[in-house]
Backbone as XML, in Angstrom:
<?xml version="1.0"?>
<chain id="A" units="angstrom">
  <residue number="1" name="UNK">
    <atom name="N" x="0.830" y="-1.201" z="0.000"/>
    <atom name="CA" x="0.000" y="0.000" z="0.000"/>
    <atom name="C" x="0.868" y="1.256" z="0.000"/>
  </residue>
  <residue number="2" name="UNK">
    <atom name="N" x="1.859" y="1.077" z="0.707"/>
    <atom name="CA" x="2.773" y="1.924" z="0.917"/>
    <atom name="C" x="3.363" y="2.588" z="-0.818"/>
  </residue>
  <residue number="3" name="UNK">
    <atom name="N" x="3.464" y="1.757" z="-1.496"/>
    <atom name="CA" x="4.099" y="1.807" z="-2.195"/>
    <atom name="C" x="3.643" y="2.465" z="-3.047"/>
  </residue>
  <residue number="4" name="UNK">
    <atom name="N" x="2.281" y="1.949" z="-3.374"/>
    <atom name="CA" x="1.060" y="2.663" z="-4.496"/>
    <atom name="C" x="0.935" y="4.010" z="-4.020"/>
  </residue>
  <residue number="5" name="UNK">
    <atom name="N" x="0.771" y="4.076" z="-2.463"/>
    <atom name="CA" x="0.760" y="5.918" z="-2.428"/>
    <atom name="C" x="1.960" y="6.609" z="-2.762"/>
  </residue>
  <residue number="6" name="UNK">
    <atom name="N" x="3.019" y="6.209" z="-2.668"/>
    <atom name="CA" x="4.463" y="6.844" z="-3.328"/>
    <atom name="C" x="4.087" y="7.003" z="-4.740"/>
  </residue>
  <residue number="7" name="UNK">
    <atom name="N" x="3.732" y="6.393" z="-5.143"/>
    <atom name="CA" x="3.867" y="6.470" z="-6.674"/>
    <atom name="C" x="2.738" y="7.368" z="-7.178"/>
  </residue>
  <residue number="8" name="UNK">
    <atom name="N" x="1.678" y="7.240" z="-5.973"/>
    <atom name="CA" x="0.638" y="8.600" z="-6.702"/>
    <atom name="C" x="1.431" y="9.600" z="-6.407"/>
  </residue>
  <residue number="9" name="UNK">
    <atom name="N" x="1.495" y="9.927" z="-5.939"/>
    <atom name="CA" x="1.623" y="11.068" z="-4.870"/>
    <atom name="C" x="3.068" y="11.363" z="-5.698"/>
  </residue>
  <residue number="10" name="UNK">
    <atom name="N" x="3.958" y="10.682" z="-6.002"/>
    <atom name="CA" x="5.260" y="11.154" z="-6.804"/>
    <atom name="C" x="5.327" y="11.405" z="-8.039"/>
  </residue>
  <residue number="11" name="UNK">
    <atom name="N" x="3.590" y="10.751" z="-8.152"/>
    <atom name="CA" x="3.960" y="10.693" z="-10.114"/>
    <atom name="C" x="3.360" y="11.939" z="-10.094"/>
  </residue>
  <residue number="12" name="UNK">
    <atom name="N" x="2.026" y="12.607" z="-9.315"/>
    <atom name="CA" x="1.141" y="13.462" z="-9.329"/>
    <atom name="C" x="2.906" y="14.969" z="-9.467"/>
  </residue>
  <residue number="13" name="UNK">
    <atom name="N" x="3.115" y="15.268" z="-7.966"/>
    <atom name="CA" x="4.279" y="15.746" z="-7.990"/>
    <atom name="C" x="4.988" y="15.963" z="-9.166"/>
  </residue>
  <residue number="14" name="UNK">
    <atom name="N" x="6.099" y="15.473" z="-9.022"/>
    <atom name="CA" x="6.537" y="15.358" z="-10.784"/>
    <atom name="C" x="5.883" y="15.582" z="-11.900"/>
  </residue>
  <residue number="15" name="UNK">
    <atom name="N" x="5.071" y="15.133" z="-12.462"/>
    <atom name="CA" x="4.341" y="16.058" z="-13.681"/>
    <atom name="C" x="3.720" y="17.243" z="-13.556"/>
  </residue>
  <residue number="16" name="UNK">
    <atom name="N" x="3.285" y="17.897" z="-11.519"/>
    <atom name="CA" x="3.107" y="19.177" z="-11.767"/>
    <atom name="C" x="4.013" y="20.237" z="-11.407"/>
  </residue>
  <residue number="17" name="UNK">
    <atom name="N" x="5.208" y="19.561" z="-11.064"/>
    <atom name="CA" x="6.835" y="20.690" z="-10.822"/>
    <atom name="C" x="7.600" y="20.593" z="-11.804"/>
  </residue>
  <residue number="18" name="UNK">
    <atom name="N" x="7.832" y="19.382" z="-12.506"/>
    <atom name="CA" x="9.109" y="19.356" z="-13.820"/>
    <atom name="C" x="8.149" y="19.316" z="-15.065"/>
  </residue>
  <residue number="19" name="UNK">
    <atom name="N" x="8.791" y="19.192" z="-15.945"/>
    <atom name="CA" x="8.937" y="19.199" z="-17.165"/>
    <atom name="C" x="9.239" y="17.936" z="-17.945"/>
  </residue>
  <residue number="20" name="UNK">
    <atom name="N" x="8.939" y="17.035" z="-16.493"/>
    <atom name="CA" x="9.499" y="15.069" z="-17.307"/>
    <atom name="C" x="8.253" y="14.982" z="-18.122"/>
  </residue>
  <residue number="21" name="UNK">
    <atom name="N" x="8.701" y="14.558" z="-18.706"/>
    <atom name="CA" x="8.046" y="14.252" z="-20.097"/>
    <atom name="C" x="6.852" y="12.376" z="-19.779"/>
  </residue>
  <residue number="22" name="UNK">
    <atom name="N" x="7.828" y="12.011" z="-18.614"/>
    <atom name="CA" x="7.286" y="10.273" z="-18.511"/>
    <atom name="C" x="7.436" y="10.290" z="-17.051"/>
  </residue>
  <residue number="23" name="UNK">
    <atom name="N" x="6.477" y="11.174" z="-16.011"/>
    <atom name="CA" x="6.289" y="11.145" z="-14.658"/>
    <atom name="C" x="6.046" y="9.937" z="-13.752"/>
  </residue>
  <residue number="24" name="UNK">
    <atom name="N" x="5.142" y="8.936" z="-14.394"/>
    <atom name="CA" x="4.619" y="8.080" z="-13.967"/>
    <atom name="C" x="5.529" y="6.808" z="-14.437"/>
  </residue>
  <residue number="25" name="UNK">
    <atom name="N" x="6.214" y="6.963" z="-15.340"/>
    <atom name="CA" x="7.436" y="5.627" z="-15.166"/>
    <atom name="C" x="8.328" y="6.049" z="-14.338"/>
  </residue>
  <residue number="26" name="UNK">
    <atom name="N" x="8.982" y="7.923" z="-14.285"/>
    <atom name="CA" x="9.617" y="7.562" z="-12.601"/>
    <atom name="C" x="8.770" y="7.451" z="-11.468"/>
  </residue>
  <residue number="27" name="UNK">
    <atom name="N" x="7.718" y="7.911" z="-11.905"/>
    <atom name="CA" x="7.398" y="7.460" z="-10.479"/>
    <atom name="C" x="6.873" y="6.084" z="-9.745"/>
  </residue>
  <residue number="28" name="UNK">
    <atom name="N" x="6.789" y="5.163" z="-10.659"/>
    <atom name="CA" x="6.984" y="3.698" z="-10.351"/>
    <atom name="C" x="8.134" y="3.322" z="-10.028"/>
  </residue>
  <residue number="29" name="UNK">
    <atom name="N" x="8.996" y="3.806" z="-10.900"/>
    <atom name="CA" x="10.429" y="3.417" z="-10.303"/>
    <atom name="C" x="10.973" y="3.938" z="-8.947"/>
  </residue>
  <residue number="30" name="UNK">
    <atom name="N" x="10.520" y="5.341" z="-9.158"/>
    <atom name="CA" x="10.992" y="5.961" z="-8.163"/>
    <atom name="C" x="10.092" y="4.779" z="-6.294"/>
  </residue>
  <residue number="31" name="UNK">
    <atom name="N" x="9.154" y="4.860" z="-6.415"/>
    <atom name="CA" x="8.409" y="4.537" z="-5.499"/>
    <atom name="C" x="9.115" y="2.728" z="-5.156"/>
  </residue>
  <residue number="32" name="UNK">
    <atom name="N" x="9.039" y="1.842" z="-6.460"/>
    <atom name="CA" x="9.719" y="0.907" z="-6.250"/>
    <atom name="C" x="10.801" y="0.586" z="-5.039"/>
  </residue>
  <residue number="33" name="UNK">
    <atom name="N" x="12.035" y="1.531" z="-6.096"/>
    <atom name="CA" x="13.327" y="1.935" z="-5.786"/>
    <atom name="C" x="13.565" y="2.411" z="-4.159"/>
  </residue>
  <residue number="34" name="UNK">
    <atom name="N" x="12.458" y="3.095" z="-3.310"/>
    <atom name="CA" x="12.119" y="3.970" z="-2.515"/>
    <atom name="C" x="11.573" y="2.237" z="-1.621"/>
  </residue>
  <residue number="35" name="UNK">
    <atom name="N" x="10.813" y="1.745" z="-1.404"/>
    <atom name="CA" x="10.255" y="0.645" z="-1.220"/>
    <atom name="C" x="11.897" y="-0.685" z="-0.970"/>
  </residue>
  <residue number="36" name="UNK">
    <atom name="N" x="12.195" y="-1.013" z="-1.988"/>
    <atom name="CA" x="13.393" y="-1.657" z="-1.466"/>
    <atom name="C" x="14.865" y="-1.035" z="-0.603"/>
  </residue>
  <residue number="37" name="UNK">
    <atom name="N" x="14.764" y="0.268" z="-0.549"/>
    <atom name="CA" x="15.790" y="0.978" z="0.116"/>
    <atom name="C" x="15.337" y="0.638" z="1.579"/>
  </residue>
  <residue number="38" name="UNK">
    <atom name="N" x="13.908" y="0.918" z="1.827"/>
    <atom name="CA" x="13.051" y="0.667" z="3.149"/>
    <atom name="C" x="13.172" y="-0.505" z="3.706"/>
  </residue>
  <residue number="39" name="UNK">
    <atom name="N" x="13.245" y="-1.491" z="2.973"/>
    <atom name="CA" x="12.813" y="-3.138" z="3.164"/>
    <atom name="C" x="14.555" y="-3.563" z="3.619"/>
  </residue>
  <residue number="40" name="UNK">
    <atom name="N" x="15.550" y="-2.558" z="2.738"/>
    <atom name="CA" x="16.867" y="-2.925" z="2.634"/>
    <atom name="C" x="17.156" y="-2.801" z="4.509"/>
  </residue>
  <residue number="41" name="UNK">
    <atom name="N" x="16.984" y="-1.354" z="4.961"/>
    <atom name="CA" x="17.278" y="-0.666" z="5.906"/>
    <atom name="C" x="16.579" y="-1.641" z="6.978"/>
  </residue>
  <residue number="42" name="UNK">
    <atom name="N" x="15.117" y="-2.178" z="6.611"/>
    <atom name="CA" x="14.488" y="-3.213" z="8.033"/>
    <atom name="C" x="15.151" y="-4.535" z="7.822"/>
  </residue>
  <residue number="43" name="UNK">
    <atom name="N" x="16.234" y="-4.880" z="6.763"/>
    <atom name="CA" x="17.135" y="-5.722" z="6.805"/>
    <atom name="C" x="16.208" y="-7.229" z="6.614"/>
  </residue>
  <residue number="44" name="UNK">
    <atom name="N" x="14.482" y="-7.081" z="5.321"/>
    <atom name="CA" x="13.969" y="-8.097" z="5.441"/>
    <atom name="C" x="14.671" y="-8.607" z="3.888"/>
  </residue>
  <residue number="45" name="UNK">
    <atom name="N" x="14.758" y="-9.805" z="3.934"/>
    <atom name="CA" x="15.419" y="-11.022" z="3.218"/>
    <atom name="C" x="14.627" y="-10.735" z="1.470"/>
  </residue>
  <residue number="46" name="UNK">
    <atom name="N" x="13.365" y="-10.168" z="1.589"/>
    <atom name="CA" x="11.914" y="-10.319" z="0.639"/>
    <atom name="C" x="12.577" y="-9.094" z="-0.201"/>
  </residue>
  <residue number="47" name="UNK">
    <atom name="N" x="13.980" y="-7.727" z="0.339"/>
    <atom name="CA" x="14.191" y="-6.685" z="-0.654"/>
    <atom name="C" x="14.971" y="-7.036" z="-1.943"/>
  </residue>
  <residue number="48" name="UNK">
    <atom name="N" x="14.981" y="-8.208" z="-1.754"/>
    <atom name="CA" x="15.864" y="-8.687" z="-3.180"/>
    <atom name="C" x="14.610" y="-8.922" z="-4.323"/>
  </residue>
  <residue number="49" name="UNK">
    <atom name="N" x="13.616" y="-9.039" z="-3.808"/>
    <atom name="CA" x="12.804" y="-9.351" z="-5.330"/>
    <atom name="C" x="12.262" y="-7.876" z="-5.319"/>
  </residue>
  <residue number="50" name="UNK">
    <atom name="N" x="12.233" y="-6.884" z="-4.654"/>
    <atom name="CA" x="12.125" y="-5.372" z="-4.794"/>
    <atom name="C" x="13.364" y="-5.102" z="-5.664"/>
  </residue>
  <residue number="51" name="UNK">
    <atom name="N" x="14.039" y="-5.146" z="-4.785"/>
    <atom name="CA" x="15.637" y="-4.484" z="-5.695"/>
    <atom name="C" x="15.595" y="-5.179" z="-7.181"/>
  </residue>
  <residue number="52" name="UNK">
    <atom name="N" x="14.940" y="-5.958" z="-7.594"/>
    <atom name="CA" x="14.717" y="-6.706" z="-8.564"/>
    <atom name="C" x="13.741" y="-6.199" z="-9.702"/>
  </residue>
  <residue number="53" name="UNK">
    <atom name="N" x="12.937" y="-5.596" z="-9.340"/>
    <atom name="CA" x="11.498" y="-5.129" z="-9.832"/>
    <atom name="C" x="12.158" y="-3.856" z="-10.106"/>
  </residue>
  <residue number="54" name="UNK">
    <atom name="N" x="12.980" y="-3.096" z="-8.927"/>
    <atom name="CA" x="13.674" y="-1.988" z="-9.284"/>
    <atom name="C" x="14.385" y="-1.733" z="-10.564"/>
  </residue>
  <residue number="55" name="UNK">
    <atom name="N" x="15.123" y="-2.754" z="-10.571"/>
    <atom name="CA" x="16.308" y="-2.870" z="-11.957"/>
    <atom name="C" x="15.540" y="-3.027" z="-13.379"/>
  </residue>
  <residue number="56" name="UNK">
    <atom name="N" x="13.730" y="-3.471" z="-12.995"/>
    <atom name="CA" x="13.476" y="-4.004" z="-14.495"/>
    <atom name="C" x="12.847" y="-2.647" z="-14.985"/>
  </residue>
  <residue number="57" name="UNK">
    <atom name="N" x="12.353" y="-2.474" z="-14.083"/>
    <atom name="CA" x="11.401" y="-1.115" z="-14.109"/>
    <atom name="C" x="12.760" y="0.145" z="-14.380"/>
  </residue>
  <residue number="58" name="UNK">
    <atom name="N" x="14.141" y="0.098" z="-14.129"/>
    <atom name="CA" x="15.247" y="1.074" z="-14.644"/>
    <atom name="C" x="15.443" y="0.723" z="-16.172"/>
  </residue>
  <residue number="59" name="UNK">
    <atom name="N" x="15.416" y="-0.343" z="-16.503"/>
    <atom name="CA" x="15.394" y="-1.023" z="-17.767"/>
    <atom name="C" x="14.241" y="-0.665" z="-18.633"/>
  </residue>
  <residue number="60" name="UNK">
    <atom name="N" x="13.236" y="-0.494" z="-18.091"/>
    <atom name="CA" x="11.930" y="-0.395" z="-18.882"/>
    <atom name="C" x="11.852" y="1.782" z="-19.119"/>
  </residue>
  <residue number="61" name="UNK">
    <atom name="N" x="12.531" y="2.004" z="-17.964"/>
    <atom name="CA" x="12.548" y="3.437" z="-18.140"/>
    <atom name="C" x="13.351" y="3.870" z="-18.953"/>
  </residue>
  <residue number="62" name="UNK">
    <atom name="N" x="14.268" y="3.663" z="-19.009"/>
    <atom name="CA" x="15.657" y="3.642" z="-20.424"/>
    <atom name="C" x="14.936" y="3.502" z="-21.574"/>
  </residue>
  <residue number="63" name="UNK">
    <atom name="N" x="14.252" y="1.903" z="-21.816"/>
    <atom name="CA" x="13.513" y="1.653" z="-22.974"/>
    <atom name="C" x="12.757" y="3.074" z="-23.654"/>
  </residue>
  <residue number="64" name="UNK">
    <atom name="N" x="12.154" y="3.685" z="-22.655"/>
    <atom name="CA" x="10.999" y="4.384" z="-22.807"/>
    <atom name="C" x="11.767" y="5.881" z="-23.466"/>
  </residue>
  <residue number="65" name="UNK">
    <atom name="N" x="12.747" y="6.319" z="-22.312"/>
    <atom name="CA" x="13.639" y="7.543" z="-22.733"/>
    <atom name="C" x="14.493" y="7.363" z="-23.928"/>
  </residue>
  <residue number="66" name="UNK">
    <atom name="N" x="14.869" y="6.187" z="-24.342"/>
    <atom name="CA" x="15.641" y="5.681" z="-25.575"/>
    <atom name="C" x="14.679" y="5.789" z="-26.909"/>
  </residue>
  <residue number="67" name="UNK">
    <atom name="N" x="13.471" y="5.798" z="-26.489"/>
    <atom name="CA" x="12.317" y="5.844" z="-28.083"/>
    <atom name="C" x="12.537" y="7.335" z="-28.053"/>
  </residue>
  <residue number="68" name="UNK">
    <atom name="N" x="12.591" y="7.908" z="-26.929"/>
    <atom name="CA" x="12.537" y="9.630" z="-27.384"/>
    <atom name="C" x="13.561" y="10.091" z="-27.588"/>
  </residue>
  <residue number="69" name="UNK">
    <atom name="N" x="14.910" y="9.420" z="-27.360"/>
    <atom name="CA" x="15.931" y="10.024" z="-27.801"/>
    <atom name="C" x="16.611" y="10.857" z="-27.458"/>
  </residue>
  <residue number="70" name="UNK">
    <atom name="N" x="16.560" y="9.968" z="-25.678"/>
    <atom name="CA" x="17.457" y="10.825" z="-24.426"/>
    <atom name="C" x="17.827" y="9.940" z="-23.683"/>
  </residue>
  <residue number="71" name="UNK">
    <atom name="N" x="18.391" y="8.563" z="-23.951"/>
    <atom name="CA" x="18.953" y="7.841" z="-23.318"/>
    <atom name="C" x="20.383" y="7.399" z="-24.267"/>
  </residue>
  <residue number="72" name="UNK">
    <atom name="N" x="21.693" y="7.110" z="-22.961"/>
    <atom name="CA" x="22.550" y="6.721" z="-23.493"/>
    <atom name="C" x="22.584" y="4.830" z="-23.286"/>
  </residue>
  <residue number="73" name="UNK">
    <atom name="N" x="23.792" y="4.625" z="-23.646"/>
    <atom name="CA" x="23.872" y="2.900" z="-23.738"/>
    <atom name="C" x="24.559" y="2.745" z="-22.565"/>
  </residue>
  <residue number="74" name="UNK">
    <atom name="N" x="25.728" y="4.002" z="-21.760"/>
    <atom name="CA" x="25.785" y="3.947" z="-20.768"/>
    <atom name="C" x="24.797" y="3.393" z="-19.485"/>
  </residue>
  <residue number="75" name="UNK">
    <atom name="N" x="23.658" y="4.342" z="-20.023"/>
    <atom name="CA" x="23.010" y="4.223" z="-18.687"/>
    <atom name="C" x="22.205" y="2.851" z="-18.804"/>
  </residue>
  <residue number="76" name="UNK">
    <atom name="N" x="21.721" y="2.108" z="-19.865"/>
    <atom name="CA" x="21.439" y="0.747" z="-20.188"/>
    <atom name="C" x="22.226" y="-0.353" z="-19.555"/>
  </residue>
  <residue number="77" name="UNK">
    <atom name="N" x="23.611" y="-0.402" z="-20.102"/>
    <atom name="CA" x="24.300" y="-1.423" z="-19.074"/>
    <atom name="C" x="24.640" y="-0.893" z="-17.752"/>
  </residue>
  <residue number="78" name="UNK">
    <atom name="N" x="24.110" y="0.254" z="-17.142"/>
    <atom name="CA" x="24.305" y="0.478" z="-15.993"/>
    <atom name="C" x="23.401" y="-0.503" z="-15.223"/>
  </residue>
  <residue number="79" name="UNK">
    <atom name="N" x="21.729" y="-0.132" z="-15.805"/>
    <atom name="CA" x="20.866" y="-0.609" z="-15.442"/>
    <atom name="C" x="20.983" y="-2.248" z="-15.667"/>
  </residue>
  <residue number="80" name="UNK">
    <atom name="N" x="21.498" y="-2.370" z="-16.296"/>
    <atom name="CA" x="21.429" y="-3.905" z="-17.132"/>
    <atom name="C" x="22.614" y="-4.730" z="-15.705"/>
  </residue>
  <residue number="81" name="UNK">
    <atom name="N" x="23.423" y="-4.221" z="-15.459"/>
    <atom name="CA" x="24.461" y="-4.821" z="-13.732"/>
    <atom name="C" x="23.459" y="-4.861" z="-12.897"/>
  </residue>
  <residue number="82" name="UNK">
    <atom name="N" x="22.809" y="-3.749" z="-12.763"/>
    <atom name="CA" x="21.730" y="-3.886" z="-11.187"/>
    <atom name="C" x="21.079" y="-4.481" z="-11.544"/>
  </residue>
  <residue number="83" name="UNK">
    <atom name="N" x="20.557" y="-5.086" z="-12.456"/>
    <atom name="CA" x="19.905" y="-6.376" z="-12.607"/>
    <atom name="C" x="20.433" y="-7.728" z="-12.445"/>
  </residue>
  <residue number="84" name="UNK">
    <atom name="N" x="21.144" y="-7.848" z="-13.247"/>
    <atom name="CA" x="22.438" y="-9.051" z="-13.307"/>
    <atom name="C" x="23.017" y="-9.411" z="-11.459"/>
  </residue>
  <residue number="85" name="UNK">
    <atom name="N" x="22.798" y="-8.288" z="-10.725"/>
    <atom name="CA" x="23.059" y="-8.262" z="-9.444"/>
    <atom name="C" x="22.378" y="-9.033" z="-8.542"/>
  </residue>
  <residue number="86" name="UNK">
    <atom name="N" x="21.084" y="-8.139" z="-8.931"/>
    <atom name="CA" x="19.679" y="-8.821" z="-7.908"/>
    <atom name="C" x="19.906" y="-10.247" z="-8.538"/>
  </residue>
  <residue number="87" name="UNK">
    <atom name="N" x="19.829" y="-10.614" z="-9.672"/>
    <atom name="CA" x="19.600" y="-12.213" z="-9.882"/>
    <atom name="C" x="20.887" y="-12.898" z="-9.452"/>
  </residue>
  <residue number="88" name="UNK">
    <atom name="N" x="21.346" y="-12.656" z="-9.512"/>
    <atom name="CA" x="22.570" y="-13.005" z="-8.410"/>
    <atom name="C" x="22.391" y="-13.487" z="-7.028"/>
  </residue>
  <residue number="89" name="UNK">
    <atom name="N" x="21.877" y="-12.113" z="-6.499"/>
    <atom name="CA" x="21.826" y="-12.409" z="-4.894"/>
    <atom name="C" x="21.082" y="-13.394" z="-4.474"/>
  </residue>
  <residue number="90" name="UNK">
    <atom name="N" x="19.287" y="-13.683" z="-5.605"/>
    <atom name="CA" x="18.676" y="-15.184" z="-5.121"/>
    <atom name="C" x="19.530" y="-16.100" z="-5.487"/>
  </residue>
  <residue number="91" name="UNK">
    <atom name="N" x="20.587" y="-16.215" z="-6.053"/>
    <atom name="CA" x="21.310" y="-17.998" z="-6.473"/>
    <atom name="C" x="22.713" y="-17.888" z="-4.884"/>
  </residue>
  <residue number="92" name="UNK">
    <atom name="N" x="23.525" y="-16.357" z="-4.729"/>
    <atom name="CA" x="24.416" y="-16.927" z="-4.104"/>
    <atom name="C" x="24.326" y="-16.210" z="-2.643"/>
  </residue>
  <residue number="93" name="UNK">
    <atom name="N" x="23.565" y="-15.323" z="-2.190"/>
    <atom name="CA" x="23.413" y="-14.577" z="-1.196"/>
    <atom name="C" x="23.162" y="-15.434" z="0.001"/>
  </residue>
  <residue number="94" name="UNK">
    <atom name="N" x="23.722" y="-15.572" z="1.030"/>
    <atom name="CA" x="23.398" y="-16.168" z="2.218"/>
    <atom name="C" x="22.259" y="-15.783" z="2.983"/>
  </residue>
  <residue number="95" name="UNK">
    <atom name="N" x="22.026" y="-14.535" z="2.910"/>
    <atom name="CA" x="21.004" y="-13.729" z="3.679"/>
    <atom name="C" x="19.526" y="-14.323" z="3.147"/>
  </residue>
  <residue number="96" name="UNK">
    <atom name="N" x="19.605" y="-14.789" z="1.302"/>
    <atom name="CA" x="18.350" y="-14.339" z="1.336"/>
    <atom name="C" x="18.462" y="-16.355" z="1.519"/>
  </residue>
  <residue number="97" name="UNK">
    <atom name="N" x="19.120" y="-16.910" z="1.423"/>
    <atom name="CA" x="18.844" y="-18.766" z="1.691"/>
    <atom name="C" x="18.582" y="-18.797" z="3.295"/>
  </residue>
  <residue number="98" name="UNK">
    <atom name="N" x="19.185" y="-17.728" z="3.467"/>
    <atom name="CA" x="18.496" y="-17.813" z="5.518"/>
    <atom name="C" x="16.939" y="-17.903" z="4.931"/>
  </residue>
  <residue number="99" name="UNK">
    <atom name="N" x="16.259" y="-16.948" z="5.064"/>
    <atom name="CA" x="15.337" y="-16.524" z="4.878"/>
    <atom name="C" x="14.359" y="-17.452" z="4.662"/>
  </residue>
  <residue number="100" name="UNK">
    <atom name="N" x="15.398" y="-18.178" z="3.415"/>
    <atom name="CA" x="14.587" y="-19.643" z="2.578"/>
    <atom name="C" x="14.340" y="-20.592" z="3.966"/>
  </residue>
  <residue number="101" name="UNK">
    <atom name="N" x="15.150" y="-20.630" z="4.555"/>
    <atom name="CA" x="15.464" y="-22.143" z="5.568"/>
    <atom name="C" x="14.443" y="-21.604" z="6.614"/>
  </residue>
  <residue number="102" name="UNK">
    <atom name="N" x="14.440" y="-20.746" z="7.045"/>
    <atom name="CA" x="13.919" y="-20.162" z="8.120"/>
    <atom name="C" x="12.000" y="-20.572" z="7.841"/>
  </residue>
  <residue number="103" name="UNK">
    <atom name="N" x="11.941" y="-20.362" z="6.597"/>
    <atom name="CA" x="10.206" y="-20.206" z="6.002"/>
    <atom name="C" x="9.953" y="-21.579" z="5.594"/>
  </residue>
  <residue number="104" name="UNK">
    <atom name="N" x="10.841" y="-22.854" z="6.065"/>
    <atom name="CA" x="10.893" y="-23.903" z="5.615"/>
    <atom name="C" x="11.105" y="-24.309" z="3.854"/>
  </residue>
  <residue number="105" name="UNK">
    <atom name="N" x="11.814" y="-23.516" z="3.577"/>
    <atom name="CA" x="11.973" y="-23.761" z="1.766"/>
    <atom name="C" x="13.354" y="-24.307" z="1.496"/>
  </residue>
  <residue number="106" name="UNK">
    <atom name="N" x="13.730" y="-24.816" z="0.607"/>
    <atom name="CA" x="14.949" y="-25.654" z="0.306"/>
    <atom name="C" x="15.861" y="-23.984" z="-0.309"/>
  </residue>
  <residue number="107" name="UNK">
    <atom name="N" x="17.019" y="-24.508" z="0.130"/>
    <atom name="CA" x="17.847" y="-23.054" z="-0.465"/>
    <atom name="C" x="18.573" y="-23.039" z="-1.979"/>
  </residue>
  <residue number="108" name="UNK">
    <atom name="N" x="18.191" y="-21.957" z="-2.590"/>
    <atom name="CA" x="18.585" y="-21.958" z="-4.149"/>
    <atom name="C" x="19.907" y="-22.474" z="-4.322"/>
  </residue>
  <residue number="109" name="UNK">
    <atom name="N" x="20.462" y="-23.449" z="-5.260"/>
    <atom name="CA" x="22.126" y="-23.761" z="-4.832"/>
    <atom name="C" x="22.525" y="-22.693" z="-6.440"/>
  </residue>
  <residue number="110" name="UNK">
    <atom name="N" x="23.561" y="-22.598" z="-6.402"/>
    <atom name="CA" x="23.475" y="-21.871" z="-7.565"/>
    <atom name="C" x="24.474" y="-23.342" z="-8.533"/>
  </residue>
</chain>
């Protein structure tokens, strides 16, 4: 719930102070992004599939700024690591196979 009001409330914001052209893809991201920083900080095991959603939704925002012809390739494989990251952390992360063991689930081996 938390999350959906960030994203009104940021997308609303943003399209009536700037000049972004695509308010409501940052502000999904933004709110996302905002959402796993939170989850990061209460140190729950569940911010890796946030931080995850984060990276696709940075990917999907690129996509979007790249049709208009204000994105670099820089910032693509930037986005394209923080992805490659999060999928990472479910195969080798200890924190989040606690998590697994703890909820009775078998732990991802990579």
């Amino acid at each position: 719930m938390g999350t959906l009001l960030v994203y009104v409330i940021s997308g609303f914001l943003i399209g009536k102070f700037t000049n972004d052209p695509r308010p409501w893809i940052d502000a999904i991201s933004f709110a996302i992004s905002l959402t796993a920083g939170i989850m990061c900080f209460m140190r729950y095991n569940n911010q890796y599939f946030w931080w995850t959603a984060s990276g696709v939704f940075q990917l999907i925002l690129w996509g979007v700024t790249y049709a208009q012809g204000d994105a670099t390739l820089a910032m693509a494989i930037n986005s394209l690591i923080y992805v490659i990251n999060d999928i990472l952390a479910f195969t080798v992360s200890p924190w989040f196979n606690m998590g697994r063991r703890r909820e009775g689930l078998k732990e991802i081996k990579n």
